[in-house]
C-alpha positions in Angstrom: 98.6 94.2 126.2 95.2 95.2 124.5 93.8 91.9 123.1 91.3 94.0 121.2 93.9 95.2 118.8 95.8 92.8 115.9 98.6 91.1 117.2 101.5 93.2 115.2 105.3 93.6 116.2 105.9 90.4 117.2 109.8 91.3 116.3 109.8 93.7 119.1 108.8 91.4 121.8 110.6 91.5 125.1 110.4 88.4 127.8 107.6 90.6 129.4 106.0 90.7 126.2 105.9 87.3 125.2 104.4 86.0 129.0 101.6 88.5 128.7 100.6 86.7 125.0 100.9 83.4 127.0 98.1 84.9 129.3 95.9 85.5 126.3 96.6 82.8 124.2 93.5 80.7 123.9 91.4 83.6 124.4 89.2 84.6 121.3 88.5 88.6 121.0 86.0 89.8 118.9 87.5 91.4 116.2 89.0 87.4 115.4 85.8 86.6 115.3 85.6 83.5 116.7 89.2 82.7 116.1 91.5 82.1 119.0 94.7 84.8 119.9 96.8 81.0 119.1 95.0 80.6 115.8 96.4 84.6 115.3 99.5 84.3 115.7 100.6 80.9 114.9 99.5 82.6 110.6 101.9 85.3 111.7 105.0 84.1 113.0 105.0 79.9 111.7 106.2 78.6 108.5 105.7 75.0 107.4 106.9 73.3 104.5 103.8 72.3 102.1 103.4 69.3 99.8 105.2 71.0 97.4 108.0 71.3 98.8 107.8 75.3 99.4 108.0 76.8 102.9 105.1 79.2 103.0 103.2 80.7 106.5 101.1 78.1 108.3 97.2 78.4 107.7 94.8 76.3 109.8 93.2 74.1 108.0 89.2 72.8 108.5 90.4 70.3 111.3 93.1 72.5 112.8 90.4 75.0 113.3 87.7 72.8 114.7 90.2 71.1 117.2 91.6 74.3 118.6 88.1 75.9 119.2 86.9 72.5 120.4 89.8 70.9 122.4 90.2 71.1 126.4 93.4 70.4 128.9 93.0 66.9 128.1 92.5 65.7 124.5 92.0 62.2 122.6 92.1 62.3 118.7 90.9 59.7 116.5 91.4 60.2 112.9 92.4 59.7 109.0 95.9 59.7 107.7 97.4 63.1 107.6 94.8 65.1 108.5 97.3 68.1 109.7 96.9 67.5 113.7 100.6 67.0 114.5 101.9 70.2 112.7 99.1 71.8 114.2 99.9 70.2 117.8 103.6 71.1 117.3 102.3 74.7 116.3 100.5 75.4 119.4 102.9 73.3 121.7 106.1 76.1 120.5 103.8 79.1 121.1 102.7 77.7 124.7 106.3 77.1 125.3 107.4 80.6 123.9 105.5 82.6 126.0 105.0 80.3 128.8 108.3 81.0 131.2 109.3 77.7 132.8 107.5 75.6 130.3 108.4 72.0 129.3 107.2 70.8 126.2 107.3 67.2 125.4 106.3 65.4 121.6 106.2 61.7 121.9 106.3 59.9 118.4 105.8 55.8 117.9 109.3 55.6 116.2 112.4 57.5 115.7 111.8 58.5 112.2 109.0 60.3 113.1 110.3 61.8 116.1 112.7 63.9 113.7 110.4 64.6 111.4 108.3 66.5 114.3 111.6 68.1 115.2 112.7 69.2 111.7 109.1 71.2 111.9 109.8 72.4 114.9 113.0 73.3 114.1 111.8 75.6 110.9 109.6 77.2 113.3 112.3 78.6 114.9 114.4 79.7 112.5 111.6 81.6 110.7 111.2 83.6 113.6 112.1 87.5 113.1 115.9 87.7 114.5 114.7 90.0 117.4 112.9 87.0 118.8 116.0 84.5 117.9 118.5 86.5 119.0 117.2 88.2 121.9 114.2 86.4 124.4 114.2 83.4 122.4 117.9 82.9 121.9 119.0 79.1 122.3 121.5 77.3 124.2 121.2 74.2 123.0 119.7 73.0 119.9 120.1 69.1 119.0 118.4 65.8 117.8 115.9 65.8 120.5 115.7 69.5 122.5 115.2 73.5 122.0 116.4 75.4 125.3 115.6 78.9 125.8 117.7 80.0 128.6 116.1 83.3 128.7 112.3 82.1 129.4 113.8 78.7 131.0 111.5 76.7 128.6 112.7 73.7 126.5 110.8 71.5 123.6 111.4 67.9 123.5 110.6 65.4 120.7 111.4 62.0 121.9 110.2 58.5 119.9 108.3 56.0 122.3 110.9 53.3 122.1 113.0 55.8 124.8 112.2 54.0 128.1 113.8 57.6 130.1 110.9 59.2 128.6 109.8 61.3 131.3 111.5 60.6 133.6 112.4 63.1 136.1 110.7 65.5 134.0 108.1 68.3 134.8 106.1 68.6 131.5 103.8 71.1 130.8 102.4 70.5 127.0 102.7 66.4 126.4 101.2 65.2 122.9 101.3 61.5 122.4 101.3 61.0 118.3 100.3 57.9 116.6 99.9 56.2 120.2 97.9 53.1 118.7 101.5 51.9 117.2 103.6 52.9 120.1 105.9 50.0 120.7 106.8 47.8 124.0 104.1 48.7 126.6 102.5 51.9 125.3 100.4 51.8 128.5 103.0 51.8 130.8 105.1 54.3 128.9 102.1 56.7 129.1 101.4 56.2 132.5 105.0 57.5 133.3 105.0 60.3 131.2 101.9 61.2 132.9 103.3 61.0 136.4 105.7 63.7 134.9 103.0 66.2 134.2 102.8 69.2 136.2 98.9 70.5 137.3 97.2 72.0 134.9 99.2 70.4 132.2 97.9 70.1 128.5 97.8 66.3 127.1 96.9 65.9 123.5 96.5 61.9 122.4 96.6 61.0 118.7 96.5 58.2 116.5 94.9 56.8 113.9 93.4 53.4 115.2 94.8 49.7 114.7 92.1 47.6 116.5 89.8 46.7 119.6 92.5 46.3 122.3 95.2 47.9 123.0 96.3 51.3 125.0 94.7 54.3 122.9 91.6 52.1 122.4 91.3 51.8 126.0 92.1 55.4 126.1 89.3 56.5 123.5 86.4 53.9 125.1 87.0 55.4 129.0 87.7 59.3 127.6 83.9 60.1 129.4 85.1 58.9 133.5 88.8 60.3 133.1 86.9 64.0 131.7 88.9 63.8 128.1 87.2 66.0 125.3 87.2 63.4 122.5 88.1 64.6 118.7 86.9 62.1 115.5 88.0 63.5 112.1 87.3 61.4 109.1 89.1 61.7 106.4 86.6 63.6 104.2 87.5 66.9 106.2 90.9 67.3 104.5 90.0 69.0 101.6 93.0 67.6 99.4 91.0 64.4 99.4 89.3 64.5 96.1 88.9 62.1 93.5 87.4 62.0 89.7 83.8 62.7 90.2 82.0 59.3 89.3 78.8 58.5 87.7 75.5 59.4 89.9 73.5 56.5 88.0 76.4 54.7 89.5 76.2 55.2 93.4 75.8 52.0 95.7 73.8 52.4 98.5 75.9 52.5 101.3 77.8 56.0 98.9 74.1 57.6 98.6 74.0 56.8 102.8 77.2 58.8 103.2 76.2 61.4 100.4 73.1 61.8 103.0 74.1 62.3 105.8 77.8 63.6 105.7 77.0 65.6 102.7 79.7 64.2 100.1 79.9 65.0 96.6 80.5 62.6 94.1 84.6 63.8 93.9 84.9 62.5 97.6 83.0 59.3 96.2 85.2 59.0 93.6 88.3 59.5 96.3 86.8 56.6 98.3 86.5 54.1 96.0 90.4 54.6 94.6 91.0 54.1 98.3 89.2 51.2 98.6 90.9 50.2 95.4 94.4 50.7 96.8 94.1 50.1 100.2 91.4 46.7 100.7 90.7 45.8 104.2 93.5 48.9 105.4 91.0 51.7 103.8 88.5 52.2 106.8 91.8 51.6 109.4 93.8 54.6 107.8 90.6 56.6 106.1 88.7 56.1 108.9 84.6 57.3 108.4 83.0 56.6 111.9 84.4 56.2 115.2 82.9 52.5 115.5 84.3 50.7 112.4 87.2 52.0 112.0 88.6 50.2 115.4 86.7 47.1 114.2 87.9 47.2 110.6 91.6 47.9 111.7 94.3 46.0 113.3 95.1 43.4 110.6 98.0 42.2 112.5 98.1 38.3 111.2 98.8 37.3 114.8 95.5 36.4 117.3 95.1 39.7 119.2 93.1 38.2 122.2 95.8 35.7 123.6 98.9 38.2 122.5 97.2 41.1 124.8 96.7 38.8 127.8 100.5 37.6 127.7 101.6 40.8 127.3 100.3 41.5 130.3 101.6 38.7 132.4 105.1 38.1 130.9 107.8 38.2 133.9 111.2 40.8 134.4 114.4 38.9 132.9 116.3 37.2 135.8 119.5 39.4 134.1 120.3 41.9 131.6 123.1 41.9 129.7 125.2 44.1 126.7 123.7 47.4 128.3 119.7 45.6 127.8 120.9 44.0 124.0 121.0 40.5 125.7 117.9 39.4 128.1 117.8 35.6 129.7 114.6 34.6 131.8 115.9 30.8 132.1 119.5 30.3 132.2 121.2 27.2 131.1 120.4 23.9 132.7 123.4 21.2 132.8 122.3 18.8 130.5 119.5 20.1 128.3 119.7 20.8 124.7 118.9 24.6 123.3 118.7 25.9 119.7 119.5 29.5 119.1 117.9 31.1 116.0 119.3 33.8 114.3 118.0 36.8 112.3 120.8 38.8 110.7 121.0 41.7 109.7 123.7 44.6 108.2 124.7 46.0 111.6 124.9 50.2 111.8 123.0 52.2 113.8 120.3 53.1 111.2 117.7 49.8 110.1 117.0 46.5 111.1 118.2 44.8 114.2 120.0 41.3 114.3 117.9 39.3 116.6 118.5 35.9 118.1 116.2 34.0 119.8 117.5 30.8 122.4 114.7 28.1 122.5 114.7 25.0 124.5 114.7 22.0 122.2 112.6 20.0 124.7 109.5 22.6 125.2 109.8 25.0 122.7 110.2 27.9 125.6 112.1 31.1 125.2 115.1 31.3 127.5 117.1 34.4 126.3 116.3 36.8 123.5 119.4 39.0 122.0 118.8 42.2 119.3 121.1 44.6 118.4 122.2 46.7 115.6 125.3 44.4 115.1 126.7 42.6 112.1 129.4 40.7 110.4 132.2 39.1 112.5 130.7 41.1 115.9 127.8 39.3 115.3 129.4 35.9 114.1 131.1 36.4 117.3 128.3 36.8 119.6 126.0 34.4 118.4 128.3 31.7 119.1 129.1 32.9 122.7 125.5 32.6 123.2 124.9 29.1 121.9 128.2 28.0 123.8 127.2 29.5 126.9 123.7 27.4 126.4 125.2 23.9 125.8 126.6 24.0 122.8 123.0 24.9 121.2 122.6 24.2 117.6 122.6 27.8 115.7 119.8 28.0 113.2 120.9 31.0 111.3 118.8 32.1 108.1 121.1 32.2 105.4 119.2 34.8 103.2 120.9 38.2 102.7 123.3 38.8 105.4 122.9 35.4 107.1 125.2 33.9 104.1 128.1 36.3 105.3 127.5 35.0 109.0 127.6 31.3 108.2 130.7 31.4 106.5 132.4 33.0 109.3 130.6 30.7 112.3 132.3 28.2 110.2 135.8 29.3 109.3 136.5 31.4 111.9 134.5 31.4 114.3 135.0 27.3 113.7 131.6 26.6 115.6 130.6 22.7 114.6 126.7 22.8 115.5 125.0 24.7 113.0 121.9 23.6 111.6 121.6 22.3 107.8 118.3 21.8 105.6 119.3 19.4 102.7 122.7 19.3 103.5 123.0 23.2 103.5 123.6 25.5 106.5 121.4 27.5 107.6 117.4 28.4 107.5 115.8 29.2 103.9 112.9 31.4 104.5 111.0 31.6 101.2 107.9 32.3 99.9 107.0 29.0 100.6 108.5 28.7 103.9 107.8 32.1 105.5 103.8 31.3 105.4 104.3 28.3 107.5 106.6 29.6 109.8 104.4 32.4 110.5 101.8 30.3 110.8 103.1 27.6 113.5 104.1 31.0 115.5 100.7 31.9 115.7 99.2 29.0 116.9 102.3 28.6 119.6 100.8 31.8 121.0 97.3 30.9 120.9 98.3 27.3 122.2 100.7 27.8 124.6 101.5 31.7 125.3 103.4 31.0 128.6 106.0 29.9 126.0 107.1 33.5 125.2 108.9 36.0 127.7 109.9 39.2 125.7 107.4 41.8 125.8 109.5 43.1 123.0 108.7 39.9 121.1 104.8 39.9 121.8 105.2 44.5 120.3 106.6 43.6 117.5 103.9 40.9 117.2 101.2 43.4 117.6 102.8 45.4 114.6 103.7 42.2 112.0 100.4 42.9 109.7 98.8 42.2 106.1 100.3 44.9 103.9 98.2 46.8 101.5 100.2 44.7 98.9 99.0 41.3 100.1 102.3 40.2 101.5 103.0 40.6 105.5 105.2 42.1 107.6 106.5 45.6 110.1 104.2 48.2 110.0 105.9 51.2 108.4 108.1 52.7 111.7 108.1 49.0 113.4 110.4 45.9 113.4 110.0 42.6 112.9 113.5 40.9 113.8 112.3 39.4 117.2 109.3 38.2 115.3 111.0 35.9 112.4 114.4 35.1 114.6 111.3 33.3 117.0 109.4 31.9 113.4 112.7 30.4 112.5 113.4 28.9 115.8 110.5 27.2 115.9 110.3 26.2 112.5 114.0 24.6 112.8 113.4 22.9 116.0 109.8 21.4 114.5 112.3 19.9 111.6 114.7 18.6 113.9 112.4 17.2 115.9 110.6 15.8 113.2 113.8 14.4 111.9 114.8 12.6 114.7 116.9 15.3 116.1 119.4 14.8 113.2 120.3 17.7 110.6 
């Protein structure tokens, strides 16, 4: 194939075809003029879906452009919100795997939401292509949730959310992007390090994120990028050229807007855009609009949680002694004749989809997590289980929070599932978390784990920890794509067992 000619007849394309392209794909010929063969044909053959709605051809935008003519094999992009790098990542990923026979690409997301979103683009990548392609090298034998196999190349695209612990896992993976990596749950370190023991030589890695924080895997990742030879990529958020405001006043310009103005070139639209973000966003602006690759780590991570003592028990928490309920229930410290236990409950609808019903057992005596359950399980399953556990742990009082859903389970611990030791606050079962309550609960969590952080054994616990953050809107809570069940089912047992104790041990 003459790479000195347009790339045209892309419909006509046998296997043959498509592995010589692979051969040429990050080359850039001169009549591209300084655009690369990828760059080509990803504006010929790609559709995406714009903000509109509309499904129109993909065209690389300022930062796509500057990241494909800058990246290397291995990558690490800071950045603002939205800035186009996933769709362009997914774009080059499906043309590597297209006309790479034998090629395994994999797209991690940081939650399962966004894993499908990927997909869905993916997926309309595929089905734009010209029906010679579809139906003859590129025909499919198995399209679903998570994977694209082309039988006749022997390639396959994965999109898989970071929460999947197989992840990897006796895979061979060619093209490996990492999105949002900062707000991967569990042990994002650990997860990466086995997707990287999956990658073949030669492989491409592409790590995303916008930050949340000093500490933490993709920080680490971003501060040693220079002794592990990866190309580092900082985007702020004035590159994306939807990001314009209402031009403001030049009389009116602060000093620290005239500094930008002077040496990033802004105009006074982009100054206007900044300060409606500031206006919307507070302290979360420079985390998700980041502006310099300094601040924005130091300026982000509002989690309302100390980081410092949360990273080191993270690090040191032990295996469960037993697994149970196919990983649902986890115990570290069994049952001990003659010790009293509370187990806290945080209930939610049950389904597959949503929150998880988390329970959290607690010894009475030290405060120390002994078992942690969470499940997407409701109603009378949930009744059910709940009381299992607290029977199984002496006959543990059940502190279950009788907001929402937690109404539905009290009535059923008491009528049919007939348990007797349930917790009451004025006479009333179960835990009222309020606006007044919730602060404090919070609160006394947090300075458990700065205090005494060898109380806590669930990694899972300390994640969702690192994720529970100041919202935009003042209140707290999961970062959008996180949970926070094992969070407040642990703020409501300790809360409960601070009253009881406080009480005299009496409801």
């Amino acid at each position: 194939m003459n790479v000195e000619e347009p790339i045209l007849g892309a419909e006509s394309w046998t296997r043959e075809d498509l592995a010589q392209v692979g051969k040429i794909l990050d080359r850039s010929p001169a009549h591209l003029q300084g655009r690369t063969v990828c760059m080509e044909l990803a504006e010929q053959l790609l559709f995406v879906r714009t903000k509109d709605g509309r499904t129109r051809p993909l065209r690389a935008n300022a930062v796509q452009q500057i990241f494909e003519q800058r990246r290397g094999q291995r990558n690490i992009v800071l950045k603002a919100r939205q800035m186009g790098l996933t769709t362009w990542t997914a774009a080059r990923f499906f043309l590597k795997t297209i006309t790479h026979p034998g090629a395994m690409t994999v797209q991690v997301a940081h939650a399962q939401d966004a894993a499908e979103e990927i997909f869905r683009m993916v997926h309309r990548f595929l089905d734009w292509l010209p029906d010679e392609l579809r139906e003859g090298p590129l025909r499919t034998s198995r399209q679903n949730a998570r994977q694209i196999v082309f039988p006749e190349i022997d390639s396959q695209y994965r999109v898989v959310s970071a929460g999947d612990r197989n992840a990897g896992r006796g895979w061979t993976i060619q093209n490996l992007h990492c999105s949002e990596l900062a707000r991967w749950p569990l042990n994002p370190a650990e997860i990466l390090a086995g997707l990287r023991a999956a990658l073949a030589p030669g492989a491409e890695v592409i790590l995303e994120s916008t930050p949340e924080g000093t500490g933490g895997c993709f920080y680490e990742e971003w501060k040693k990028a220079d002794e592990t030879g990866t190309v580092r990529h900082f985007f702020p958020w004035w590159m994306e050229a939807r990001y314009r405001g209402t031009a403001v006043d030049l009389a009116s310009l602060t000093e620290e807007e005239n500094k930008l103005i002077e040496l990033h070139g802004l105009d006074l639209e982009q100054i206007g855009y900044r300060r409606h973000l500031r206006a919307s966003f507070h302290g979360l602006a420079q985390q998700e609009y980041a502006e310099d690759a300094e601040s924005c780590f130091l300026a982000s991570g509002e989690s309302i949680f100390e980081r410092e003592p949360l990273e080191r028990r993270i690090l040191d928490v032990p295996e469960p002694m037993e697994t149970r309920c196919n990983g649902e229930l986890r115990i570290w410290l069994p049952a001990v004749r003659g010790r009293r236990y509370l187990v806290a409950v945080d209930p939610a609808g049950g389904g597959s989809e949503g929150d998880y019903s988390a329970a959290q057992v607690i010894d009475m005596e030290t405060g120390m997590q002994c078992a942690e359950f969470a499940a997407h399980m409701g109603g009378f399953e949930l009744a059910q289980k709940v009381k299992e556990l607290a029977c199984e742990y002496n006959q543990a009082w059940l502190a279950v929070e009788r907001n929402n859903h937690g109404s539905g389970i009290l009535a059923l611990l008491e009528t049919v599932c007939t348990y007797r030791n349930i917790f009451r606050q004025s006479g009333q079962m179960g835990w009222l978390t309020s606006s007044v309550s919730r602060p404090a609960m919070l609160s006394r969590l947090n300075a458990a784990l700065v205090e005494k952080p060898e109380l806590f054994m669930s990694r899972e616990l300390l994640a969702e920890c690192r994720t529970f953050v100041r919202l935009p809107d003042g209140n707290t809570g999961a970062r959008a794509g996180t949970h926070d069940d094992r969070v407040m089912a642990m703020a409501i047992g300790l809360a409960a067992r601070a009253e009881m104790l406080e009480g005299g041990n009496r409801n």
